[in-house]
VODRENKOL-916392 format. One record per residue (C-alpha): residue number from 1; residue in one letter; z, y, x. Coordinates in pm, whole numbers, plus 32768, in hexadecimal, padded with zeros to 4 digits. Each point is the difference from the previous one (the first is absolute). Last residue first. Layout:
(pt NUM a (Z Y X));
...
END
This chain:
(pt 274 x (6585 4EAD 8479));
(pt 273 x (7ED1 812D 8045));
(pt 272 x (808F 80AA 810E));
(pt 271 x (7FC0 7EDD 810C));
(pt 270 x (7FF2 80AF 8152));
(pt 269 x (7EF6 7F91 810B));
(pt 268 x (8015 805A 8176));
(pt 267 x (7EC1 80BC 8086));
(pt 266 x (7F0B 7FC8 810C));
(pt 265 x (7F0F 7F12 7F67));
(pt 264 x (7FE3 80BF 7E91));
(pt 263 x (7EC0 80BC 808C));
(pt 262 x (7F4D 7EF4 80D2));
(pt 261 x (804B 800F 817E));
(pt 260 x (7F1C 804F 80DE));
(pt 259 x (7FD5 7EE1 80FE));
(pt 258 x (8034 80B2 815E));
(pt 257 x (80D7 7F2D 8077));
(pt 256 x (7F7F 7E91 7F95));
(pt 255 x (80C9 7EDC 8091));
(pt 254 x (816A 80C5 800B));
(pt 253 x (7F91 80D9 7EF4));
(pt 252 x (7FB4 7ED3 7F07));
(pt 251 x (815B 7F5F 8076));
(pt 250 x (80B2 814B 7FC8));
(pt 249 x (7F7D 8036 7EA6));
(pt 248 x (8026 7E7F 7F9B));
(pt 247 x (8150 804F 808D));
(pt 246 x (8046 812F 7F52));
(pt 245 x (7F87 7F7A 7E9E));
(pt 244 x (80F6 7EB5 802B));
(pt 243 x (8130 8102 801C));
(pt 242 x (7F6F 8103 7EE6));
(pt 241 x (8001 7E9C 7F34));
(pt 240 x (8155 7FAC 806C));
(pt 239 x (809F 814A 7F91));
(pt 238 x (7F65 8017 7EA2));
(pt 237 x (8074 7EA4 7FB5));
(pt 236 x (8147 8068 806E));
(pt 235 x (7FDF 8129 7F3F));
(pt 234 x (7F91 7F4E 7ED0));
(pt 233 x (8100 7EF9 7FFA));
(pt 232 x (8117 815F 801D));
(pt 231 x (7F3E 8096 7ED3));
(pt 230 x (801E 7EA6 7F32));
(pt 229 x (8163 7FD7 8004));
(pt 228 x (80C7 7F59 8113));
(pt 227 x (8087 7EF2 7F03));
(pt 226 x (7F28 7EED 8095));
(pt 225 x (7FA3 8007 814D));
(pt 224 x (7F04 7F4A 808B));
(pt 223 x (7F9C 8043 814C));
(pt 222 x (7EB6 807A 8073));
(pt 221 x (7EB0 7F85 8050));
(pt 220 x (7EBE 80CC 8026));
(pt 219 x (7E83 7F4F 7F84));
(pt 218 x (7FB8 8119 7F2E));
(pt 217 x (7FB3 7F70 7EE2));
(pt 216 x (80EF 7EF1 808D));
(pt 215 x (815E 80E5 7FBE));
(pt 214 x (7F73 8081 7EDC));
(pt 213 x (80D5 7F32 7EEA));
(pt 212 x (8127 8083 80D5));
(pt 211 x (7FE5 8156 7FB1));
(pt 210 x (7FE5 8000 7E58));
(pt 209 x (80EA 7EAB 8046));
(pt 208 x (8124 8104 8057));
(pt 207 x (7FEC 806A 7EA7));
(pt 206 x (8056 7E9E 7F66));
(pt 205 x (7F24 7FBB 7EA7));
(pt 204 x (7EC7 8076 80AA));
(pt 203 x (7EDF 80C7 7F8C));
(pt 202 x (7E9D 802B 8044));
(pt 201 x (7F2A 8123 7FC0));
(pt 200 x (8068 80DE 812F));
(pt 199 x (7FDF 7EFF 810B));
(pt 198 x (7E49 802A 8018));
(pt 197 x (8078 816F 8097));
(pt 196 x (80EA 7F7D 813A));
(pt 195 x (7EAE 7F43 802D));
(pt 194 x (7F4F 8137 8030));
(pt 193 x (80DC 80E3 8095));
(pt 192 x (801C 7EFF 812D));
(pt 191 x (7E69 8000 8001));
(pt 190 x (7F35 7EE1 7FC6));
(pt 189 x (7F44 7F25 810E));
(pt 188 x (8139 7F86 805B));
(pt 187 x (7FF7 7F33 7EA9));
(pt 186 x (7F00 7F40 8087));
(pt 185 x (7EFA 7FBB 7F2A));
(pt 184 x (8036 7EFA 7F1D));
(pt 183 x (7F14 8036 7EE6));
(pt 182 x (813C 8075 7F1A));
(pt 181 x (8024 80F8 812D));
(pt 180 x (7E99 8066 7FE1));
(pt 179 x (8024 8078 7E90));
(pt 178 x (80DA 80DB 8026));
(pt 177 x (815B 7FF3 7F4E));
(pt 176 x (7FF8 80DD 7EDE));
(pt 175 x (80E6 7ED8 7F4A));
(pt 174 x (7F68 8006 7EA0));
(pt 173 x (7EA0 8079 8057));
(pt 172 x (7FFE 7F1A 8142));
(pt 171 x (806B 7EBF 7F3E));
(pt 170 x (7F06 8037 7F05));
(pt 169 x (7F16 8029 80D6));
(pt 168 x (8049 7ECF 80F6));
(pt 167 x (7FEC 7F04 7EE9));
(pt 166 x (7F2C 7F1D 8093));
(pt 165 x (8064 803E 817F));
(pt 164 x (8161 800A 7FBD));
(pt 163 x (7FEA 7E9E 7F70));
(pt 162 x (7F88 7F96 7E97));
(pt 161 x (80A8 7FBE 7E9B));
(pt 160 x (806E 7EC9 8022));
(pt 159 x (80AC 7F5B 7EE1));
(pt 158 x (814F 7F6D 806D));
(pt 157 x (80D1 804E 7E9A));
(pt 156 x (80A6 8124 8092));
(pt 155 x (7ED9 8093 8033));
(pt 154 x (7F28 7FBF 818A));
(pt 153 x (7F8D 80FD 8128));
(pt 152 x (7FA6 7F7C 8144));
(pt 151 x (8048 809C 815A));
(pt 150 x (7F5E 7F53 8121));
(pt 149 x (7FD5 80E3 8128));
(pt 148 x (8190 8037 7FD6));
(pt 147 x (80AB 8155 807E));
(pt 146 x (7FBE 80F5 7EDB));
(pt 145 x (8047 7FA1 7EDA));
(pt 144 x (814E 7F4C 804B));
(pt 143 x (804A 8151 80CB));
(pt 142 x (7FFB 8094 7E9E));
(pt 141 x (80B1 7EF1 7F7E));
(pt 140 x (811E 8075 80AC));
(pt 139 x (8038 812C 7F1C));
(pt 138 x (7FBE 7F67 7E9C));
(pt 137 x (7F3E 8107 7F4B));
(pt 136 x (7E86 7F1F 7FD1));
(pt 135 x (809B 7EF6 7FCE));
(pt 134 x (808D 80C7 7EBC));
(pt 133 x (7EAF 7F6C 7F69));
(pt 132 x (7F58 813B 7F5A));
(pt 131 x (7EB7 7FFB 80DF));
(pt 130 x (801A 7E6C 7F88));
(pt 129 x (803C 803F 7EA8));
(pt 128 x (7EDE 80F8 7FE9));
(pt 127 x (7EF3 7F2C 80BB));
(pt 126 x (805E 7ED3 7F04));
(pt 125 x (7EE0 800A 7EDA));
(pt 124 x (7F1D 80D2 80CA));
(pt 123 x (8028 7ED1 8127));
(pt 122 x (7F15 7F3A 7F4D));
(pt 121 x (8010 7EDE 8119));
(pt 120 x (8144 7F61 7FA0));
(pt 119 x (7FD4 8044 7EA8));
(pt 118 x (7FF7 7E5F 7F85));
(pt 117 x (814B 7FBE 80C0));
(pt 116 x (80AA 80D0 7F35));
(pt 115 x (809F 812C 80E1));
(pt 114 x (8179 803F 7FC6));
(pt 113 x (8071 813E 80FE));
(pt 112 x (8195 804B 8020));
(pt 111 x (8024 7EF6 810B));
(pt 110 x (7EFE 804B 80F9));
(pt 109 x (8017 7EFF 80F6));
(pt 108 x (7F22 807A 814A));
(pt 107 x (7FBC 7EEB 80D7));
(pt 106 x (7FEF 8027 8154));
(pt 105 x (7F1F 7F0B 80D1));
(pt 104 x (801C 7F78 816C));
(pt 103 x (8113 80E9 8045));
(pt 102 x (8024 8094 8157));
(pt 101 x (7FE1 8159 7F73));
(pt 100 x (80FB 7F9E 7EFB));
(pt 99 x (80E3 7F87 8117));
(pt 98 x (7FD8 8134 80B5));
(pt 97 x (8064 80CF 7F17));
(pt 96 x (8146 7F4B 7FB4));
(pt 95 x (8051 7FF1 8195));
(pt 94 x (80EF 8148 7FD9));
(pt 93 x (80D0 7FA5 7E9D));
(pt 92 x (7FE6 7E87 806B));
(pt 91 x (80D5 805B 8153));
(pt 90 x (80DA 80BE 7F23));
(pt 89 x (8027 7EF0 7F0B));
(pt 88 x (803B 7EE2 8102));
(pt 87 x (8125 80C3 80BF));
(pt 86 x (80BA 8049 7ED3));
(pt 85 x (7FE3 7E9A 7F70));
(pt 84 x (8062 803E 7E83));
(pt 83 x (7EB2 8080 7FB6));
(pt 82 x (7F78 7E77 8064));
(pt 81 x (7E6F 804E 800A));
(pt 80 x (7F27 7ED6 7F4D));
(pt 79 x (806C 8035 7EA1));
(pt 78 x (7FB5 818A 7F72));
(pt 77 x (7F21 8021 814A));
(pt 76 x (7EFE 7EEA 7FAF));
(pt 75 x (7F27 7F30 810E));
(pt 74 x (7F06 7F0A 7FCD));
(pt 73 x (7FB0 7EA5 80B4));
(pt 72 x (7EFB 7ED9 7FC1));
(pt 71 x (7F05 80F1 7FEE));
(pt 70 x (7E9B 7F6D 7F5B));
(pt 69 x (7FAB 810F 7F0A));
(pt 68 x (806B 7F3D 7ED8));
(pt 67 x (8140 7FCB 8098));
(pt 66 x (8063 8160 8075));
(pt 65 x (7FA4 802F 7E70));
(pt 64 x (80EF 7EE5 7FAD));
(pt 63 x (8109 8076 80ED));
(pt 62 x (7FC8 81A0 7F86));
(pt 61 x (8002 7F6F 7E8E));
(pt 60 x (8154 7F4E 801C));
(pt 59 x (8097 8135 80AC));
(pt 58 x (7F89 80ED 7F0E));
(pt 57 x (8095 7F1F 7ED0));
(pt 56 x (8160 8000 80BB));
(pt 55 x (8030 813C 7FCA));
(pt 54 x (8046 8008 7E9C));
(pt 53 x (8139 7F17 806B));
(pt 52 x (801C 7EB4 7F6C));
(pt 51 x (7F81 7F47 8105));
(pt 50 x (80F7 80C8 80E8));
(pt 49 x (80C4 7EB9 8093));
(pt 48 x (7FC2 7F15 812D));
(pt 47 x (816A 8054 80A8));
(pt 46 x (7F35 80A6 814F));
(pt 45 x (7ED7 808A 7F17));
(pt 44 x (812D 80A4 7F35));
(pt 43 x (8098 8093 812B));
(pt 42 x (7E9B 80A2 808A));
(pt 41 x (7FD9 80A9 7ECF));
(pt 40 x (7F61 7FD9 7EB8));
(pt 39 x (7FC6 8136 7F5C));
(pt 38 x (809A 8033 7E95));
(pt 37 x (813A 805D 805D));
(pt 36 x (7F81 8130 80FA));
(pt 35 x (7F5D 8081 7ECC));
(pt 34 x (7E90 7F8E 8049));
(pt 33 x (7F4B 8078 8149));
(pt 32 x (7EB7 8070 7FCD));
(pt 31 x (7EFC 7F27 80D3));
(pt 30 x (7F20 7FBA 810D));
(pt 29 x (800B 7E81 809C));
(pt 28 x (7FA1 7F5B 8127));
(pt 27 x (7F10 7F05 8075));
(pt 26 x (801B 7F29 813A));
(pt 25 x (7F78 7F67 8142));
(pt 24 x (80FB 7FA5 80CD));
(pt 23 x (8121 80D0 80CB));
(pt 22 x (8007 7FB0 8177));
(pt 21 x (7FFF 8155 808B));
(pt 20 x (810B 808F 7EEA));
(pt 19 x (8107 7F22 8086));
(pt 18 x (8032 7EDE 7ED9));
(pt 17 x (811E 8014 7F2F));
(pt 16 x (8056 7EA7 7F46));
(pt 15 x (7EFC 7F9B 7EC9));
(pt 14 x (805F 8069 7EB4));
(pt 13 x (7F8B 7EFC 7EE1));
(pt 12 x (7EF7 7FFC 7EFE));
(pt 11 x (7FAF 7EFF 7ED7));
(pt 10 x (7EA8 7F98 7F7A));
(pt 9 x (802D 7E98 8059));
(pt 8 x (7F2C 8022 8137));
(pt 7 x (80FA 8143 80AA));
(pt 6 x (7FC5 816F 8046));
(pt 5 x (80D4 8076 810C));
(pt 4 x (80BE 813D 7FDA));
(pt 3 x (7FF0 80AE 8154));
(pt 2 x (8132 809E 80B8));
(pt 1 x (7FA0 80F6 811E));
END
């Protein structure tokens, strides 16, 4: 994992890769990606250019916000993953759920709300732009949602408008996700059908994405491939879930054999509903 590192003068660099067991303490960010020419990438942190990118802004407020809140570090996908390093994107495709859950804090940057400073805590004045930010349709921010304790919520000017916990209403009546899994329950405590189901309202620009966005929902890892069409991803995915399932199933029956199982136990899933 690459880390941006916050500097004294105000300015950020990239660190080197560290192995995933000796990462620091940092934040990360939750966002909409730009037009791909408008996010800064991992090229233009390399040559020190993208200031004048609209993308730069969120990376500027998640180092000064990692600042305020004491992390020297903070991590960014648009600029901190090298997508021309085959190797490195797929392994960042599978760990990326992990590395929110590891986060310190996640910082949600919602770039189409504008909250005055002053209205921070009426949220009747902003409640409808934020149930209307298309945050809330990106694919892989629902996994974003879902996999940090920490998960704050701030407009595209760096207002904060609370965490998950705060606003966990409105985030439940616009997602239908229950409200236990934006407590952090374990998401094994919900059925297969059930998180397939939380999917439906979130989109993704590349189809495939619609599968691999759920890879750490429900903690299964395939290979990406790109160009195999979203029904193929979802078999895969399908197929290494029912694969997980039977071993828990065998394990359980191996220490427990005559634990009943519960109704959906027994049986493979299929995903009708992509």
């Amino acid at each position: 994992m690459r880390l941006l590192e916050a500097l004294t003068n105000g300015e950020f660099r990239l660190t080197e890769t560290f192995p995933d067991n000796e990462i620091s303490l940092y934040a990360i960010l939750s966002h909409r990606w730009e037009s791909d020419d408008q996010e800064v990438t991992y090229e233009d942190m390399i040559k020190g250019q993208g200031r004048d990118k609209a993308g730069y802004d969120k990376i500027k407020f998640c180092g000064e916000q990692a600042t305020r809140d004491g992390l020297q570090y903070f991590w960014v996908d648009s600029c901190c993953i090298d997508k021309s390093n085959g190797g490195e994107y797929q392994k960042a495709i599978r760990s990326i759920f992990h590395w929110y859950r590891r986060a310190s804090r996640c910082y949600v940057y919602l770039s189409d709300v504008f909250v005055s400073p002053y209205d921070s805590n009426d949220i009747q004045r902003w409640e409808s732009d934020f149930r209307n930010s298309k945050w809330f349709t990106r694919g892989w921010t629902l996994q974003e949602l879902l996999a940090p304790r920490s998960v704050e919520f701030f407009s595209r000017n760096g207002v904060r408008l609370g965490d998950k916990g705060s606003l966990q209403q409105q985030i439940q009546q616009k997602t239908g996700i229950d409200i236990q899994a934006l407590q952090g329950a374990r998401l094994t405590q919900f059925s297969i059908e059930e998180r397939f189901a939380w999917m439906e309202r979130w989109k993704t620009t590349l189809e495939e994405d619609k599968a691999y966005s759920l890879l750490g929902i429900f903690d299964v890892s395939i290979s990406i491939h790109y160009g195999e069409g979203m029904a193929n991803a979802f078999r895969r995915l399908e197929d290494e879930i029912n694969k997980q399932t039977r071993c828990i199933q065998d394990l359980l029956s191996s220490i427990w054999p005559r634990l009943p199982l519960r109704a959906n136990d027994g049986a493979n899933i299929r995903i009708g509903r992509f």
